[in-house]
C-alpha positions as CSV (number, residue, x, y, z in Angstrom):
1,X,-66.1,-208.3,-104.1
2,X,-63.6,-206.2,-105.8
3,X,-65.1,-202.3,-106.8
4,X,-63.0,-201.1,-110.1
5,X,-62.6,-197.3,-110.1
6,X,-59.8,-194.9,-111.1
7,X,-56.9,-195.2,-108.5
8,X,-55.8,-192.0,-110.2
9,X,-58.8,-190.0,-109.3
10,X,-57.2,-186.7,-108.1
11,X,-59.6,-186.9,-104.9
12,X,-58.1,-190.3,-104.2
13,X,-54.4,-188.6,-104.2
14,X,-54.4,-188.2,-100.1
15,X,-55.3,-192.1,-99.6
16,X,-54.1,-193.3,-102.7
17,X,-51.4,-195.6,-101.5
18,X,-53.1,-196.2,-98.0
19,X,-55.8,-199.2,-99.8
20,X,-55.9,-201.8,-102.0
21,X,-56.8,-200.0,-105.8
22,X,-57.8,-201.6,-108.1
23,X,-59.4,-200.6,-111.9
24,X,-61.2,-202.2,-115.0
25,X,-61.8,-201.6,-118.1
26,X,-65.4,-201.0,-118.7
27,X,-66.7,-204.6,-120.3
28,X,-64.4,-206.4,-118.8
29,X,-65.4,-207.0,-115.1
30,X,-66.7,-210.7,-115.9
31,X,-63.9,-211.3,-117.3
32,X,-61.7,-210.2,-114.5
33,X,-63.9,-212.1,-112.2
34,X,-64.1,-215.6,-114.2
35,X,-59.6,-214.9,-113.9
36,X,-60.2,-214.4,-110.0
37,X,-62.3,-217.4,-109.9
38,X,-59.9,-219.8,-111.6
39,X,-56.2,-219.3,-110.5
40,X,-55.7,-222.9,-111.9
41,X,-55.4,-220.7,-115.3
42,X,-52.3,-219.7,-114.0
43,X,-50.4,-222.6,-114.4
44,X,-46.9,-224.2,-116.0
45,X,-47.9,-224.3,-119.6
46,X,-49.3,-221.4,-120.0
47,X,-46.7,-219.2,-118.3
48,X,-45.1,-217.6,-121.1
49,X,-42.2,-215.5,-119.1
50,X,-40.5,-215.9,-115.5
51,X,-38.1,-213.4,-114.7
52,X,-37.3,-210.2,-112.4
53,X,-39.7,-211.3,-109.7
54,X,-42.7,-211.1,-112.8
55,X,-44.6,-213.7,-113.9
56,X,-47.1,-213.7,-116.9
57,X,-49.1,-216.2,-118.1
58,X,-51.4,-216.4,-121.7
59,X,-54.8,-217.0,-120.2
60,X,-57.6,-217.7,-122.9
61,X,-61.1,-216.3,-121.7
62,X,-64.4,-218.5,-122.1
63,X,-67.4,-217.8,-124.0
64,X,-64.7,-216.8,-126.8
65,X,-63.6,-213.6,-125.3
66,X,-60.0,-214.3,-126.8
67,X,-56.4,-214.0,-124.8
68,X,-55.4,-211.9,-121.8
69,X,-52.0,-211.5,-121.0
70,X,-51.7,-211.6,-117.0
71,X,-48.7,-209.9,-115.2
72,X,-47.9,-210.9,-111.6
73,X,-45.3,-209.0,-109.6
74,X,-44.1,-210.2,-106.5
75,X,-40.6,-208.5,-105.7
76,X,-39.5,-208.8,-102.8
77,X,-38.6,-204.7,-102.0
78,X,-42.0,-203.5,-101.5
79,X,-41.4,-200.8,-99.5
80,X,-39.5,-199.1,-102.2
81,X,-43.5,-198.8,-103.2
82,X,-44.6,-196.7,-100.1
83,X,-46.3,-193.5,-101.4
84,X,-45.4,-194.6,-104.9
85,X,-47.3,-196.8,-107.6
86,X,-46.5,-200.4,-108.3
87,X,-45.2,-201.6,-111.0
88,X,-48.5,-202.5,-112.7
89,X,-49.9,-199.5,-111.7
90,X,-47.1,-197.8,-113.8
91,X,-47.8,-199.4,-116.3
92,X,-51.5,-198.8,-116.6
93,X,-51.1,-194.8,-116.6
94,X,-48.2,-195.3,-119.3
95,X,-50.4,-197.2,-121.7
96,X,-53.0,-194.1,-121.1
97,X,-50.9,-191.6,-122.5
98,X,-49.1,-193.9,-125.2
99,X,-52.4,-194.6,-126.4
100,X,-53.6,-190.9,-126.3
101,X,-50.4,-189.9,-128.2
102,X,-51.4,-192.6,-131.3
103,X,-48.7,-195.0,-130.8
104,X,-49.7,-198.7,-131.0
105,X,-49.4,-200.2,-127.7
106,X,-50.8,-203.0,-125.2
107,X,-54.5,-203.0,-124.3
108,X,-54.5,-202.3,-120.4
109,X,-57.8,-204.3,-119.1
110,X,-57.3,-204.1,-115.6
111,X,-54.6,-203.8,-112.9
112,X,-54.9,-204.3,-109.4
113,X,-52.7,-203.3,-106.0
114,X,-52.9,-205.3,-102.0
115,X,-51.6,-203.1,-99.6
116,X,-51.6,-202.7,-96.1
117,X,-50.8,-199.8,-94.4
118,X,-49.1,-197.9,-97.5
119,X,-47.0,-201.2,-98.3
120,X,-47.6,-203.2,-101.1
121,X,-47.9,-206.4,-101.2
122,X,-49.1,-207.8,-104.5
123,X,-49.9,-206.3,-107.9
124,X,-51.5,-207.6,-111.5
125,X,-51.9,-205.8,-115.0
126,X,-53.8,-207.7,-117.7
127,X,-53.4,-206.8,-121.2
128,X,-55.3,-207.7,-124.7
129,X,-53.3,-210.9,-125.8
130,X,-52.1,-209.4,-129.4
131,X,-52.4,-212.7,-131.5
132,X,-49.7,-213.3,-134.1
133,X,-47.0,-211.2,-133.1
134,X,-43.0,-212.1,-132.5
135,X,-40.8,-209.2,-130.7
136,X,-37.9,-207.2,-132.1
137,X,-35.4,-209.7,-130.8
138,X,-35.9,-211.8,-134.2
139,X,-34.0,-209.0,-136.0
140,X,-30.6,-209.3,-133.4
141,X,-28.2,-210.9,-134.0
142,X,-28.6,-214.6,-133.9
143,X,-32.1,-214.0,-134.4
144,X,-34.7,-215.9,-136.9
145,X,-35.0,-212.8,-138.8
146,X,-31.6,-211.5,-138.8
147,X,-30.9,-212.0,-142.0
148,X,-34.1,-210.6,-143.7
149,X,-33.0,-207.5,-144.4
150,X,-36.6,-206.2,-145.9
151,X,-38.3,-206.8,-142.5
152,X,-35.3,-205.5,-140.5
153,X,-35.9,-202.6,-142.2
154,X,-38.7,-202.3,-142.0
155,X,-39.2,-202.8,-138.0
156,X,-36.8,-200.1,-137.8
157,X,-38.9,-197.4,-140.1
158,X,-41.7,-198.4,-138.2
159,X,-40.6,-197.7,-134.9
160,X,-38.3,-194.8,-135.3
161,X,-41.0,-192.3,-135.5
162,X,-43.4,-193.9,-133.0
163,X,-40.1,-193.1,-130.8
164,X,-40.0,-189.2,-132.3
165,X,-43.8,-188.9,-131.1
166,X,-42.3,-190.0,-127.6
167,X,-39.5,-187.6,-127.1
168,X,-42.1,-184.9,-128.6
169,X,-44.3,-184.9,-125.9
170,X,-41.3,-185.2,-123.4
171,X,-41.6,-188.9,-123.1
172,X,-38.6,-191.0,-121.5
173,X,-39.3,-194.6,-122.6
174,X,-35.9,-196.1,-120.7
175,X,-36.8,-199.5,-122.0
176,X,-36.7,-199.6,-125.6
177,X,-35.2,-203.3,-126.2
178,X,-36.3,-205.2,-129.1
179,X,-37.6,-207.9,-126.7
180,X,-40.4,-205.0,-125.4
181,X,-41.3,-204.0,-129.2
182,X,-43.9,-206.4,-130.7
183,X,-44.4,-207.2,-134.6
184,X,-46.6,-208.9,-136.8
185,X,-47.0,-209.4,-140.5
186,X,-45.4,-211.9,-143.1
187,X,-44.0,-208.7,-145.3
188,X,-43.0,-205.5,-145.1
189,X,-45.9,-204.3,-146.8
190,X,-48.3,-205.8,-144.0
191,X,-46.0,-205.5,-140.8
192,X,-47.4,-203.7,-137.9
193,X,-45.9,-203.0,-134.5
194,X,-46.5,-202.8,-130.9
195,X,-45.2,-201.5,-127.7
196,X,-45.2,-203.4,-124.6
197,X,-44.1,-203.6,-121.2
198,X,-44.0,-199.6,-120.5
199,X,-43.8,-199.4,-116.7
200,X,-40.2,-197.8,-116.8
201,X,-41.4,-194.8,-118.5
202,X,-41.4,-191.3,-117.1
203,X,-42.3,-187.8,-118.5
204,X,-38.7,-185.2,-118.5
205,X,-39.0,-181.7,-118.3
206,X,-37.0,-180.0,-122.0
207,X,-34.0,-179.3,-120.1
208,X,-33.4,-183.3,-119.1
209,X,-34.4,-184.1,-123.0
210,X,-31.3,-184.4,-124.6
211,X,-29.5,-186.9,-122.6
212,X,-33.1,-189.0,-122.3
213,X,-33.2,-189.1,-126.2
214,X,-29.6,-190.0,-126.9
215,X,-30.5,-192.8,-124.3
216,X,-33.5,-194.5,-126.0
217,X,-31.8,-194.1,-129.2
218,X,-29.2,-195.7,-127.7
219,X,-31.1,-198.9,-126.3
220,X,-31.8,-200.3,-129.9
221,X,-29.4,-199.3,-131.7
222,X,-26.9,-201.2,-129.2
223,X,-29.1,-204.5,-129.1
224,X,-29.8,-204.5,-133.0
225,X,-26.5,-203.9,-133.9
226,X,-27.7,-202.7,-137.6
227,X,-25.1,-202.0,-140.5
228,X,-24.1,-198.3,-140.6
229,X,-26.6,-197.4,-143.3
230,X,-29.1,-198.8,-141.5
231,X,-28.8,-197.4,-138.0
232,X,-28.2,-194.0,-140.4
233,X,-31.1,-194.6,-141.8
234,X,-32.9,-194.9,-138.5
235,X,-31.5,-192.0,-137.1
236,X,-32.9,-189.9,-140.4
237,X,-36.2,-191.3,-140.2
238,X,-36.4,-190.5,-136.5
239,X,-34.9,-187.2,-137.0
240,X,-36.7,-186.0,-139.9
241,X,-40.3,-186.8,-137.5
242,X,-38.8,-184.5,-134.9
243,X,-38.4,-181.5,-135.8
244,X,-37.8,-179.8,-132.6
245,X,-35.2,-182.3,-131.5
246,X,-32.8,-180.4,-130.3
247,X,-30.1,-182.5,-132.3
248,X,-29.4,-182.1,-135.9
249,X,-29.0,-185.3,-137.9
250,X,-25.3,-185.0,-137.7
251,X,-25.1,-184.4,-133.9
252,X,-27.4,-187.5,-133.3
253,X,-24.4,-189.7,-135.7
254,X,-21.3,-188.1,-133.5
255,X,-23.3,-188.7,-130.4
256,X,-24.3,-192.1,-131.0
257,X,-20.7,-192.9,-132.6
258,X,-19.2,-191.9,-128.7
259,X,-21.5,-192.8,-126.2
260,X,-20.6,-192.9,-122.8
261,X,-22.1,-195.4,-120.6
262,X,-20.9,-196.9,-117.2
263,X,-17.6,-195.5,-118.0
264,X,-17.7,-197.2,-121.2
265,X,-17.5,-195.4,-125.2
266,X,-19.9,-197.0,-127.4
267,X,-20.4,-196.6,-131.3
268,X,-23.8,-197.9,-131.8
269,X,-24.1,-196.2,-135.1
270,X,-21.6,-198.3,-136.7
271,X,-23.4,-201.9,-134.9
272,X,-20.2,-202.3,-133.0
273,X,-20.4,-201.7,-128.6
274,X,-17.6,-201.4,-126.8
């Protein structure tokens, strides 16, 4: 019988990584039992991504509880994990203080750890399903949505100052793909957004800021590939809900017009890498 408490707890810190941990949302513990109960849930059709060592399946609860969506991590460098959180466990503490800074996120329910002698061995996060909703990747190129310039817009308004929140409270997403940004709504009018799989995340001290903010700027720009007055507009939007940033609206444009990655110059602003 699993007990759900908060692997967190500072008086854990000493043997936090030396035992299985394991937490719950309050609510939710038959729930997370009925999922223990019934790994047949897991299965082929509903498995909705397989990638990176991570599974995750759409599991629909009984008693019409709605959707969970359950992650599975099972890479194979575990000991990369000694004295450290896994990946789920990541994950869970960087939807706490998303959701504590306002930003529309993932639900954590639960996330659990095996270990065995400080090394891990498996770990789960489950998440409110969030009916209804398509990721950022429609509005890429080739995507369904590419060409709707309204809601394209309109993503990108959304998010940029969900992003300026971020930074302000020295907040290094490193993952900010369309793919991980979630959407829903048929208009503009109605569209609402939602960010998910946080577990790269990392709080900066002000002095590591500026490179960590041209970076996540960086990440959709480069993917979306907008039309210069878009990605413009972006940066503006962003810009004008950060007023500490320690660019000015022009310094985020030249920065973003040269930036250097793996050796590389890329102008993001203009939608062209490379």
């Amino acid at each position: 019988m699993n007990i759900f408490y908060d692997p967190l707890s500072p008086w854990r810190l000493p043997l936090r990584f030396l035992y299985p941990a394991n937490w719950c949302a309050e609510g939710f513990e038959k729930d997370l039992a009925w999922i223990e109960q019934h790994p047949e849930a897991r299965n082929a059709e509903n498995l909705l991504t397989d990638s990176s060592g991570k599974q995750v399946w759409r599991i629909e609860l009984p008693d019409g509880h709605g959707a969970v969506a359950y992650k599975h991590c099972g890479e194979k460098a575990f000991n990369r994990y000694i004295l450290h959180l896994s990946h789920p466990g990541r994950e869970w503490r960087n939807y706490q203080a998303i959701k504590r800074m306002g930003i529309p996120a993932g639900e954590a329910l639960a996330f659990g750890e095996t270990r065995h002698l400080w090394r891990l061995e498996s770990s789960f996060i489950i998440t409110r399903f969030i009916e209804g909703t398509c990721n950022g990747c429609d509005f890429m190129p080739g995507g369904r949505s590419r060409d709707d310039e309204a809601m394209r817009r309109r993503f990108c308004a959304l998010i940029a100052p969900h992003i300026a929140t971020m930074h302000k409270h020295g907040f290094f997403h490193k993952a900010l793909h369309p793919r991980n940004i979630l959407y829903r709504g048929g208009t503009p009018e109605t569209m609402e957004v939602f960010f998910i799989d946080v577990a790269r995340c990392k709080m900066r001290f002000s002095w590591r800021m500026p490179r960590v903010i041209l970076f996540d700027l960086y990440t959709p720009l480069n993917d979306l590939k907008l039309p210069a007055d878009e990605s413009r507009a972006f940066l503006k939007t962003y810009r004008d809900n950060f007023p500490g940033c320690p660019f000015t609206f022009e310094e985020l444009v030249r920065n973003l017009s040269h930036f250097r990655r793996h050796g590389k110059t890329f102008n993001v602003v203009d939608g062209a890498a490379g």
